[in-house]
Backbone as JSON Lines, residues from 0, in Angstrom:
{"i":0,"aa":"X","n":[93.58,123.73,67.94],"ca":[93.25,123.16,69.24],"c":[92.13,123.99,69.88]}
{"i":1,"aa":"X","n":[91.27,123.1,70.6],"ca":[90.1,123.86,70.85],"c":[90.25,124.15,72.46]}
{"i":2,"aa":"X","n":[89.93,125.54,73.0],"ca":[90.42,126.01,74.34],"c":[88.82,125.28,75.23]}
{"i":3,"aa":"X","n":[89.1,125.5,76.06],"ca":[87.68,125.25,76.94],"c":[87.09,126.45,76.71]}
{"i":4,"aa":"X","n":[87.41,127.96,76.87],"ca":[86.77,128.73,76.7],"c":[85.68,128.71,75.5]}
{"i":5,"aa":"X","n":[86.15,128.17,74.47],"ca":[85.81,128.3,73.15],"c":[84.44,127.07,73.09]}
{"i":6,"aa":"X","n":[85.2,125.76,73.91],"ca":[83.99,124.82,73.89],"c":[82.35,125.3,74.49]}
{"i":7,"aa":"X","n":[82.68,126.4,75.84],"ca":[81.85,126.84,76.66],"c":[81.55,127.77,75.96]}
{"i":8,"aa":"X","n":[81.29,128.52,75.28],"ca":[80.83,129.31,74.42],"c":[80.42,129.06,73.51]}
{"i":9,"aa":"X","n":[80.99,127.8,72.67],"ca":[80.2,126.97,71.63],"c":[78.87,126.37,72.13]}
{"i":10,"aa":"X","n":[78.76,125.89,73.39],"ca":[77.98,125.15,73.91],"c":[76.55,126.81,74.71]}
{"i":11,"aa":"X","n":[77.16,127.28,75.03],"ca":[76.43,128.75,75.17],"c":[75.59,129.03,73.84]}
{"i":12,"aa":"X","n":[76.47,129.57,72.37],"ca":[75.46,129.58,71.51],"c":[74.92,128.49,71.14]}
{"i":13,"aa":"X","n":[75.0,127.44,70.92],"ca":[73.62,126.25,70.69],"c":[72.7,126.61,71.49]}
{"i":14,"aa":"X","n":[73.47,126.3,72.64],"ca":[71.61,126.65,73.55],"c":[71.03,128.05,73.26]}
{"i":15,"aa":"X","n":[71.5,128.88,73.11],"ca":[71.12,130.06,73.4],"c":[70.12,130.06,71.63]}
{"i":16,"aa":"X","n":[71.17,129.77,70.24],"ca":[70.12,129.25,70.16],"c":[68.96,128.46,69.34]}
{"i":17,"aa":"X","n":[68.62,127.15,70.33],"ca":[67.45,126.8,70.54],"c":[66.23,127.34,71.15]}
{"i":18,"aa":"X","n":[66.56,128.92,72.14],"ca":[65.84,129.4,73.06],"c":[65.39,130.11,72.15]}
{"i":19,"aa":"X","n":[65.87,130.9,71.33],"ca":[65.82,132.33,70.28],"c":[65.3,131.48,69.02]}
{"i":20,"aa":"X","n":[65.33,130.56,68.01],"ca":[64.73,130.45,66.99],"c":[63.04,131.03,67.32]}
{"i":21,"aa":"X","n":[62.46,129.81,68.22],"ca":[61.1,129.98,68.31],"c":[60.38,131.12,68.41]}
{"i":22,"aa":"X","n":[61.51,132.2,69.13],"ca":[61.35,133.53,69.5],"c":[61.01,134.63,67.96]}
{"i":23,"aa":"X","n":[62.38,133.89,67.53],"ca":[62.6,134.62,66.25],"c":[61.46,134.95,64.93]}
{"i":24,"aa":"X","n":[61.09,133.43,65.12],"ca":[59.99,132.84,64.06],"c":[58.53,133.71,64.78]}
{"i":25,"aa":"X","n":[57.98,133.38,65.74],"ca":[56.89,134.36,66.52],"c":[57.11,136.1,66.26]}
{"i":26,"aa":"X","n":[58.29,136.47,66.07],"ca":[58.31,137.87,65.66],"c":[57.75,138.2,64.6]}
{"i":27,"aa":"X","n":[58.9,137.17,63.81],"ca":[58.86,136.82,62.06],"c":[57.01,136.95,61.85]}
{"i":28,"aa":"X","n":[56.41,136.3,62.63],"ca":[54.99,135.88,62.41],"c":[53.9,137.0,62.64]}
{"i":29,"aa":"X","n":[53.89,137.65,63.91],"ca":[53.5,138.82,64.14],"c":[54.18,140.55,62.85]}
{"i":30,"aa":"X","n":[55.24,140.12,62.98],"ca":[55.35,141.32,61.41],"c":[54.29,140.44,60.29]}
{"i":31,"aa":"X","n":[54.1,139.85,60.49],"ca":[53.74,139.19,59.03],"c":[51.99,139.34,59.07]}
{"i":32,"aa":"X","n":[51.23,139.15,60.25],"ca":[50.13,139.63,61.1],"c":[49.66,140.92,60.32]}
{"i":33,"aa":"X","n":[50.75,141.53,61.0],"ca":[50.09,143.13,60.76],"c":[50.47,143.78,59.43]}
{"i":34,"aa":"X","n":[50.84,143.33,58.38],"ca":[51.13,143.43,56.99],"c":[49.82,142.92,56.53]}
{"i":35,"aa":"X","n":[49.19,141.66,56.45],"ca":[48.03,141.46,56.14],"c":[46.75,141.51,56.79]}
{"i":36,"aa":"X","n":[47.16,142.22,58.38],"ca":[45.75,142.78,58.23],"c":[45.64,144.09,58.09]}
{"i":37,"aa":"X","n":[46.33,144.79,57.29],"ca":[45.96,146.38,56.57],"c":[46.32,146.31,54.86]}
{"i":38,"aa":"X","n":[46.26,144.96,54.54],"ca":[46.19,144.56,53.08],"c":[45.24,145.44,52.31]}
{"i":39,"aa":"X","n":[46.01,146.24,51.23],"ca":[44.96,146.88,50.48],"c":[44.4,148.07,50.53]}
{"i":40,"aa":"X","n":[44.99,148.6,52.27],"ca":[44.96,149.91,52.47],"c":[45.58,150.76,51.86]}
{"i":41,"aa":"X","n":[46.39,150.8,50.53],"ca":[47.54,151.92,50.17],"c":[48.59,151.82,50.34]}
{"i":42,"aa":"X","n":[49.33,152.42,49.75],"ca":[50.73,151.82,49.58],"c":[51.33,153.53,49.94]}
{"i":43,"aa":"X","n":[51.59,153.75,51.09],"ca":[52.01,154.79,51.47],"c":[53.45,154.62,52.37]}
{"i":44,"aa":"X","n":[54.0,155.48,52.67],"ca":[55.81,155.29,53.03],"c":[55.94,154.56,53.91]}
{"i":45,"aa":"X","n":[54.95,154.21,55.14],"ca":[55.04,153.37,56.18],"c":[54.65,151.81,55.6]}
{"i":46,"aa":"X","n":[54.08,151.73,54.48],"ca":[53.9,150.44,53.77],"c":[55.51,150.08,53.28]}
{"i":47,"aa":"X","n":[55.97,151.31,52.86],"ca":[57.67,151.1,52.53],"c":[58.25,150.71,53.23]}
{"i":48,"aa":"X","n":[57.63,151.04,54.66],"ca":[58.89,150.61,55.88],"c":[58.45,149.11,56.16]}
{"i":49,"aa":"X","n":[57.47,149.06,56.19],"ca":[57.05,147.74,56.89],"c":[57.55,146.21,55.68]}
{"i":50,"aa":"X","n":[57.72,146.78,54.16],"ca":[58.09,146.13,53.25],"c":[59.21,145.97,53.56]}
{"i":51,"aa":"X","n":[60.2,147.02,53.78],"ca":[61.48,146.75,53.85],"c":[62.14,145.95,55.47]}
{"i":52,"aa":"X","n":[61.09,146.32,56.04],"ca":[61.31,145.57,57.55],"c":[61.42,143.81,57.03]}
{"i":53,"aa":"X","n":[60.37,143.88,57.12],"ca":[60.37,142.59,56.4],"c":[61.05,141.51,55.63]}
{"i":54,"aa":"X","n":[61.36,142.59,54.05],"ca":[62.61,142.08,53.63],"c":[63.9,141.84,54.34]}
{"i":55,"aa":"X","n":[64.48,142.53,54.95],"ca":[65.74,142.32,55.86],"c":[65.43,141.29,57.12]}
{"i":56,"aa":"X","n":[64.11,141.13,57.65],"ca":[64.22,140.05,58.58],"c":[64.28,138.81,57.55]}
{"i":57,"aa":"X","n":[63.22,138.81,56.68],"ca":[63.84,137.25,56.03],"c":[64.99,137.17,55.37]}
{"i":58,"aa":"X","n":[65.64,138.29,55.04],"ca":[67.19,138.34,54.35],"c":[67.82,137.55,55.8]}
{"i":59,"aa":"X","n":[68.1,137.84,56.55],"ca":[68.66,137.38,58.03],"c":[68.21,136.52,58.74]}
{"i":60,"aa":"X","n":[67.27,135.6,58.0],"ca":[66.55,134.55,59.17],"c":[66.82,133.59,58.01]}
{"i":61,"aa":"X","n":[66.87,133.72,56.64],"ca":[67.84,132.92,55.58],"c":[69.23,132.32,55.66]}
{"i":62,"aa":"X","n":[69.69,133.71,55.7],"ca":[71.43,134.06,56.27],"c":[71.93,132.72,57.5]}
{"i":63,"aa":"X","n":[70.97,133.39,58.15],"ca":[70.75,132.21,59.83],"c":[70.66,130.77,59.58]}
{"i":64,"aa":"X","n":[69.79,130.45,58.37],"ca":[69.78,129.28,58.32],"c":[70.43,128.77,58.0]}
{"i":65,"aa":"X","n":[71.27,129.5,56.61],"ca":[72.25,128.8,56.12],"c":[73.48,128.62,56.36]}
{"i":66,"aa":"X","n":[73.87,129.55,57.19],"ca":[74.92,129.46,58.0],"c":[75.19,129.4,59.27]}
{"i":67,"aa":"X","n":[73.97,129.42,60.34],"ca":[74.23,128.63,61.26],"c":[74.33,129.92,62.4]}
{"i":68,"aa":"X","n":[74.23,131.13,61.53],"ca":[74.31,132.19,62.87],"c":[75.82,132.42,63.41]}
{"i":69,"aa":"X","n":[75.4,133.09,64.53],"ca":[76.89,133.37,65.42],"c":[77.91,134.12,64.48]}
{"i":70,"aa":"X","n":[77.64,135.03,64.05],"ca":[78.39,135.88,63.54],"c":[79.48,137.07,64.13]}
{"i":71,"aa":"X","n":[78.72,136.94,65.76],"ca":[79.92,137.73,66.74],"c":[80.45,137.29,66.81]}
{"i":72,"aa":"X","n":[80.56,135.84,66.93],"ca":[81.62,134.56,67.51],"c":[82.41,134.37,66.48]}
{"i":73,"aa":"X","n":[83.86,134.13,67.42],"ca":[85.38,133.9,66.82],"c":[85.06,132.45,65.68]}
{"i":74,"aa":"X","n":[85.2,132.53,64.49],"ca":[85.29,131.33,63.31],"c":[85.64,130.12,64.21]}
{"i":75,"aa":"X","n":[86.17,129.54,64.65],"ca":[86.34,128.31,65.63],"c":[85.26,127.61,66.82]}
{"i":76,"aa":"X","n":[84.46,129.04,67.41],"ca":[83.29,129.19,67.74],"c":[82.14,128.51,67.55]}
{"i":77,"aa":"X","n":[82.12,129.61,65.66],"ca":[81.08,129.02,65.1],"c":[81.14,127.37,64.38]}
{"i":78,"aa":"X","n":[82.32,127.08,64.26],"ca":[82.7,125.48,64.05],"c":[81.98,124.78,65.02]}
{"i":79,"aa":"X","n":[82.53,124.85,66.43],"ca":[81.91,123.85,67.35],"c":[80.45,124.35,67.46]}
{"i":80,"aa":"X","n":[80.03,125.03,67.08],"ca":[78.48,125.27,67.94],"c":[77.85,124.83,66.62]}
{"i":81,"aa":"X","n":[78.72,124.57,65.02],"ca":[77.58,124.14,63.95],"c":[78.4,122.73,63.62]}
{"i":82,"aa":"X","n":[77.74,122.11,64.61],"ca":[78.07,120.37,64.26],"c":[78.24,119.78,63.25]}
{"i":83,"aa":"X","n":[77.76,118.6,63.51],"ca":[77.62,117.74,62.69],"c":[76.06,117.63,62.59]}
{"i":84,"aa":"X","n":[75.8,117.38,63.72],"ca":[73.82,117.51,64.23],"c":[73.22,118.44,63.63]}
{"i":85,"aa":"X","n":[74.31,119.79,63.73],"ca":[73.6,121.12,63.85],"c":[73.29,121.22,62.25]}
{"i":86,"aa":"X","n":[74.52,121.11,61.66],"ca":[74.64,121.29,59.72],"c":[73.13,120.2,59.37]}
{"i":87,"aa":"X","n":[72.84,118.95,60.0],"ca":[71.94,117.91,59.52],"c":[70.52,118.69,59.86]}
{"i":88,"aa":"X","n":[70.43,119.05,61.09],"ca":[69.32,119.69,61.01],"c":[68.81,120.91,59.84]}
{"i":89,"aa":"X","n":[69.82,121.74,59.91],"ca":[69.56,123.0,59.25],"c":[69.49,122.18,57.72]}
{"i":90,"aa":"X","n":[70.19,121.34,57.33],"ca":[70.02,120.61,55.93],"c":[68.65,120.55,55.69]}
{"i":91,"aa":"X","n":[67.93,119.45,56.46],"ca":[66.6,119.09,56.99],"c":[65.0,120.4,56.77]}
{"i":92,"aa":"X","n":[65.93,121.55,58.0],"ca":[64.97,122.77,57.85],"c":[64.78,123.16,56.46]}
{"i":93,"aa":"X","n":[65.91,123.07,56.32],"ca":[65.89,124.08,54.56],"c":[65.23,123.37,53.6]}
{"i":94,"aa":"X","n":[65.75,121.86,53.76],"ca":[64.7,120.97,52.43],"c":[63.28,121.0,52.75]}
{"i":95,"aa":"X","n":[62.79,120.96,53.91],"ca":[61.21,121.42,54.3],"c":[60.82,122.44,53.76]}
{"i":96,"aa":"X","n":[61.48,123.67,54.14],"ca":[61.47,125.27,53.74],"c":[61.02,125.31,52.08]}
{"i":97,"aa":"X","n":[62.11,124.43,51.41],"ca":[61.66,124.63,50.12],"c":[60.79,123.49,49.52]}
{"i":98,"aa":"X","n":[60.35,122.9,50.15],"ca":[59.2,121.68,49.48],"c":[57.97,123.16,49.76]}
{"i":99,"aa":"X","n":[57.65,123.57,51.33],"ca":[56.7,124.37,51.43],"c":[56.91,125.6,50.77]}
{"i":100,"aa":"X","n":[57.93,126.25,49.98],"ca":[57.83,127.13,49.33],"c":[57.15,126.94,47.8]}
{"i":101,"aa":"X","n":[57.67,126.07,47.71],"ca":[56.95,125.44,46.18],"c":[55.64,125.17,46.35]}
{"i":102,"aa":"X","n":[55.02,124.5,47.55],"ca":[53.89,124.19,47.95],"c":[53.19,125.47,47.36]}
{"i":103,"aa":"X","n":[53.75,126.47,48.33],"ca":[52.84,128.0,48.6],"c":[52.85,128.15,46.95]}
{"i":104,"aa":"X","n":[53.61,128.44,46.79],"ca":[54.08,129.07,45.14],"c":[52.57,128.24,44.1]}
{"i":105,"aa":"X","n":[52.82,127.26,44.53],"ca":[51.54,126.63,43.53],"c":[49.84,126.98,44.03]}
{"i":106,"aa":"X","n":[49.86,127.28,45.23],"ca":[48.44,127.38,45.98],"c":[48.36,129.09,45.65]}
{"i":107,"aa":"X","n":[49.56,130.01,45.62],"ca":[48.95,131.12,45.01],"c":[48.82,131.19,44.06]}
{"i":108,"aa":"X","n":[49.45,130.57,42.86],"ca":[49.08,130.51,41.94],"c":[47.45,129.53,41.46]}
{"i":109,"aa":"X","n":[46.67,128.89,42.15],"ca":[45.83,128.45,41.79],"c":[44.63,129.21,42.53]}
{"i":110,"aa":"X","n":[45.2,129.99,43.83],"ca":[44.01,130.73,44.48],"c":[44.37,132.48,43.41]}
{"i":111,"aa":"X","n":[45.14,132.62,42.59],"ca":[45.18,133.72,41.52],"c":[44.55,133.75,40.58]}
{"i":112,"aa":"X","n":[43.59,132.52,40.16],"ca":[42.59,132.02,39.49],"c":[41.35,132.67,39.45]}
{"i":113,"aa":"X","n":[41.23,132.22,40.76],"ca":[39.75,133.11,41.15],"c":[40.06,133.89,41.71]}
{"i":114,"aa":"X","n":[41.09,134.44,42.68],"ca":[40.88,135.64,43.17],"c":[41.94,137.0,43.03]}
{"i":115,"aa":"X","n":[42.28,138.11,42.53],"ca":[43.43,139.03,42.24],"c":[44.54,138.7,43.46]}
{"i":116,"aa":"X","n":[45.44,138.72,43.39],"ca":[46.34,138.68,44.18],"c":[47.81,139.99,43.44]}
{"i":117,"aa":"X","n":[48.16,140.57,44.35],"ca":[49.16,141.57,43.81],"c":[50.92,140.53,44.05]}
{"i":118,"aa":"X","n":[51.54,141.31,43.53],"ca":[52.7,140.83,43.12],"c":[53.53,140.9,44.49]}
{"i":119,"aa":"X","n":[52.9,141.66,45.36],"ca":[53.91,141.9,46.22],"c":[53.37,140.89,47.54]}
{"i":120,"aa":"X","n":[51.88,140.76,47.48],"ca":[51.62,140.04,48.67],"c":[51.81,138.86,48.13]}
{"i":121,"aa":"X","n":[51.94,138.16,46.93],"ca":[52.21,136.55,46.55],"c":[53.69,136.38,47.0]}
{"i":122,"aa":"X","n":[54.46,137.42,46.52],"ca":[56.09,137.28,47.05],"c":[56.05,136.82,48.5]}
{"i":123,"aa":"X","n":[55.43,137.98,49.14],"ca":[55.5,137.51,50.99],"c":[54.74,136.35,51.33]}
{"i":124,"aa":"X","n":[53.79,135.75,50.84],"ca":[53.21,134.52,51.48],"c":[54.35,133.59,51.1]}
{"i":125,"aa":"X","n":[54.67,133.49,49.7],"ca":[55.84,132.58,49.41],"c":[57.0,132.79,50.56]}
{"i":126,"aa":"X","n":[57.53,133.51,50.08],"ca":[58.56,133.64,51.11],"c":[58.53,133.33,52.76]}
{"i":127,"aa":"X","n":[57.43,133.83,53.27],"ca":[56.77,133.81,54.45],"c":[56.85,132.66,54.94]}
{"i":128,"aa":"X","n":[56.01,131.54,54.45],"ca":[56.17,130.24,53.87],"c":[56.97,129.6,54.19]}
{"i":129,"aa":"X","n":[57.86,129.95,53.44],"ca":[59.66,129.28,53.71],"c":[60.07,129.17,54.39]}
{"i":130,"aa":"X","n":[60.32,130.69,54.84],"ca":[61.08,130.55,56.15],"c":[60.58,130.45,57.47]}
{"i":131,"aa":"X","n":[59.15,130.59,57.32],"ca":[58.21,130.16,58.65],"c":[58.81,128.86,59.48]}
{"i":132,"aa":"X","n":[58.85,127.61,58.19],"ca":[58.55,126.46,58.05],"c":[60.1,126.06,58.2]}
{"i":133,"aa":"X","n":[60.86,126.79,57.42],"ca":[62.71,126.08,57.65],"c":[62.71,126.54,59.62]}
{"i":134,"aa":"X","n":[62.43,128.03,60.06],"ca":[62.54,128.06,61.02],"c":[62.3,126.83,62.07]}
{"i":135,"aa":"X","n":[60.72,126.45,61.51],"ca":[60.08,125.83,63.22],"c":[60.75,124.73,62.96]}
{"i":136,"aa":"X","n":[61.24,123.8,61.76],"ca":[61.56,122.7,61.74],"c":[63.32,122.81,62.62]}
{"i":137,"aa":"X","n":[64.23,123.93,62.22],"ca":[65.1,123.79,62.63],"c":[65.6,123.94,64.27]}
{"i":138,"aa":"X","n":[63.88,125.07,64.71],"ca":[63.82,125.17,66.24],"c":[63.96,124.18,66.91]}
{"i":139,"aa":"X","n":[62.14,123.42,66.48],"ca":[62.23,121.89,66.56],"c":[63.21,120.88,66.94]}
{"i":140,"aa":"X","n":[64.13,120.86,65.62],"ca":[65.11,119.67,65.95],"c":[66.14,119.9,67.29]}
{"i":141,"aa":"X","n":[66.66,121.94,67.12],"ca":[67.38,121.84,67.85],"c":[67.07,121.37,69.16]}
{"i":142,"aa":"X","n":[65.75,121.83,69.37],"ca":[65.33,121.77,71.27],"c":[65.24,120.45,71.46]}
{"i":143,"aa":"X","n":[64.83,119.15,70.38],"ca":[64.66,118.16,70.89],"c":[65.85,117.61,70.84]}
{"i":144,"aa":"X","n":[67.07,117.82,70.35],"ca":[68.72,117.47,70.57],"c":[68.77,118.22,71.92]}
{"i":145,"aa":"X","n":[68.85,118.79,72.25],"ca":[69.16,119.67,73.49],"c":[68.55,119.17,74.93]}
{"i":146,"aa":"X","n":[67.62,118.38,74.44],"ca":[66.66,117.93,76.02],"c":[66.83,116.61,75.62]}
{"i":147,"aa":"X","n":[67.72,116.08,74.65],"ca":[67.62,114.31,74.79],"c":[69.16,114.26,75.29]}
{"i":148,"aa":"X","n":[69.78,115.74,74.54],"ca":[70.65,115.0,74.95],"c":[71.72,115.58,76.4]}
């Protein structure tokens, strides 16, 4: 049985968020900024950090997608706040995510043709890619459920 508390808090994280994807993804985007514009400078320990920064935000903006977030929130919580709407959208984000990952995947591989590309910056555009694209689509849907309805 679902308490009111639980509904109002379900209804708290949806909105909350629709406010935070867009946020999330603009971070996501700016780390991603300043990784390629010191491309090629050396691969020194702060290149380590900024690699591994990286890795763990898209490890967790994956995570997010596929499960819908709200991981402080009580399991019943995260039920009501990941719908029916909510699961269709994120379905949606993710099949975008990976049409444009494949996309990328083939455009570095044909811009690797003519031009060197290292192993590590083809990984991050791919990836980059992905979850850029699952993000805005799933921001997207949520905010426009949220203001229609």
């Amino acid at each position: 049985m679902t308490t009111m508390s639980e509904a109002a808090e379900a209804e708290r994280l949806s909105r909350r968020r629709g406010r935070i994807l867009p946020m999330l993804t603009l971070l996501f985007l700016i780390q991603q900024a300043s990784f390629f514009s010191q491309l090629g400078q050396g691969d020194t320990p702060i290149d380590h950090v900024k690699i591994s920064a990286w890795m763990v935000m898209s490890l967790l903006l994956v995570l997010m997608l596929y499960t819908g977030g709200g991981w402080f929130h009580s399991r019943r919580v995260r039920e009501l706040a990941n719908d029916e709407s909510t699961r269709a959208f994120r379905q949606s984000a993710l099949n975008l995510g990976f049409l444009m990952t494949m996309l990328a995947a083939l455009a570095v591989a044909l811009v690797s043709m003519v031009q060197p590309i290292g192993p590590r910056e083809a990984v991050q555009v791919i990836v980059s890619v992905g979850v850029v694209t699952a993000m805005l689509r799933f921001a997207f849907l949520e905010r426009r459920a949220q203001r229609d309805g």
